[in-house]
N, C-alpha and C positions, 0 to 999 in steps of 0.2 A: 580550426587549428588541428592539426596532426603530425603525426610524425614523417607524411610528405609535402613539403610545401609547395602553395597553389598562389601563383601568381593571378592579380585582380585582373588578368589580358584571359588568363585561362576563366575564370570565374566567369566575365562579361561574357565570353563566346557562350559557356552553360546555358546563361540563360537568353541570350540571344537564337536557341537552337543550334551554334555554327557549329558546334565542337561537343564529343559526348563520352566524357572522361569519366571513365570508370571509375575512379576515384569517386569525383562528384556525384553523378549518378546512382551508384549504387553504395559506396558506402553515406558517405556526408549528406548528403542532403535528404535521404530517409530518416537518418538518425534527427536529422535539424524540426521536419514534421514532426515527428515521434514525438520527440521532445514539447514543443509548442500544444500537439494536441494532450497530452500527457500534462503537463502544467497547467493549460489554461482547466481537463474536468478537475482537475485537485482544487483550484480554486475556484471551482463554478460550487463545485458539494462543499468546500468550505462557507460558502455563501450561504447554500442553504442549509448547512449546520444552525450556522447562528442566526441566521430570518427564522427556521424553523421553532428556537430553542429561546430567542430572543438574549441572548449573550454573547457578547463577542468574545468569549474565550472557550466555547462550542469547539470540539474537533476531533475526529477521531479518537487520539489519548483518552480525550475528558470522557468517553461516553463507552467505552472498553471495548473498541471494535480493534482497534490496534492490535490487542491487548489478546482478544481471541483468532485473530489470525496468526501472531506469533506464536500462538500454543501447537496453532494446526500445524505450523511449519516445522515447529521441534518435533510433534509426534511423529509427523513423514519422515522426518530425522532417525529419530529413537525406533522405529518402526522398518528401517534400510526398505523402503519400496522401492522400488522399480519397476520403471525410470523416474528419478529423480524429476525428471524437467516437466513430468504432470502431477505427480501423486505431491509436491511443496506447493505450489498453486494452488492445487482442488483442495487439498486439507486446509490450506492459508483460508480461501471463500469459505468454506464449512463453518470452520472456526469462528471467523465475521459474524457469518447466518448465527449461530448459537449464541455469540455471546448480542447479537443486537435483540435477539428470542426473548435473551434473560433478561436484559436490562428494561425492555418491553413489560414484560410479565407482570417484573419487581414493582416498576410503576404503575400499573392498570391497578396492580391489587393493592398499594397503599397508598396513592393521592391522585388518582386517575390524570395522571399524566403529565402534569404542570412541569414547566420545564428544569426547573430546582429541582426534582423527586428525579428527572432523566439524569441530573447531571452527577445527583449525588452515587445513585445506584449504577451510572456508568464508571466513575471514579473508584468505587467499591470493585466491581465486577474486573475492571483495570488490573488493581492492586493484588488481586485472587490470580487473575489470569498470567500475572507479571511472577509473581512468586510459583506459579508452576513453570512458568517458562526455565526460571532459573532453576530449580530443580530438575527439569527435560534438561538440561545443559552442562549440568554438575554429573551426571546421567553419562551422556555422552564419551568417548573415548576423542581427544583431541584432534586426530585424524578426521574423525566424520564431523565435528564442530566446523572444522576449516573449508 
């Protein structure tokens, strides 16, 4: 669906080869992959969240990865770099990297790793990372939030 519509005569030629509609080709149907590859690793590393972690309610949130990529994104925020379209990214992965560090650390050093000691100290680490975010936020001037 969009805001030009694409009759199912147009679509069959697409994938037929007969016809090669800009439309289709270059916007829709890249975004449709994208999409599909995009969904199925979210729920391929959801899987291995919880085989790893043995919980099914294992997931980023629970384990403060969210949690530190969000920080990274306000600081790129609170920080005006530039350009925008690398420095929220790379700060977002950093963030991840560190807060997965800590949560790592936390558990090595007090129950060597059992997956209740990840979940607790990701939750933890979540909660710290969440109340800076909203502080980076509170921070901010509403223009740069938007």
């Amino acid at each position: 669906m969009g805001s030009v519509p694409i009759t199912c005569e147009e679509i069959f030629k697409f994938i037929t080869f007969r016809n090669s509609s800009i439309i289709l080709s270059q916007l829709r149907w890249p975004r449709i992959l994208s999409a599909a590859l995009i969904g199925g690793s979210l729920g391929s590393i959801g899987l291995v969240f919880q085989t790893l972690l043995k919980n099914p309610l294992a997931e980023p949130y629970t384990l403060g990865l969210s949690g530190g990529s969000s920080l990274g994104a306000v600081l790129a925020l609170n920080l005006a770099l530039s350009p925008p379209l690398f420095w929220i990214p790379f700060l977002s992965s950093i963030g991840c990297f560190v807060a997965t560090l800590l949560v790592l650390l936390l558990a090595r050093r007090q129950l060597e790793f059992e997956s209740r000691s990840l979940i607790l100290f990701g939750i933890m680490i979540s909660l710290f990372f969440g109340a800076l975010v909203v502080t980076g936020m509170s921070i901010l001037s509403p223009e740069k939030l938007q």
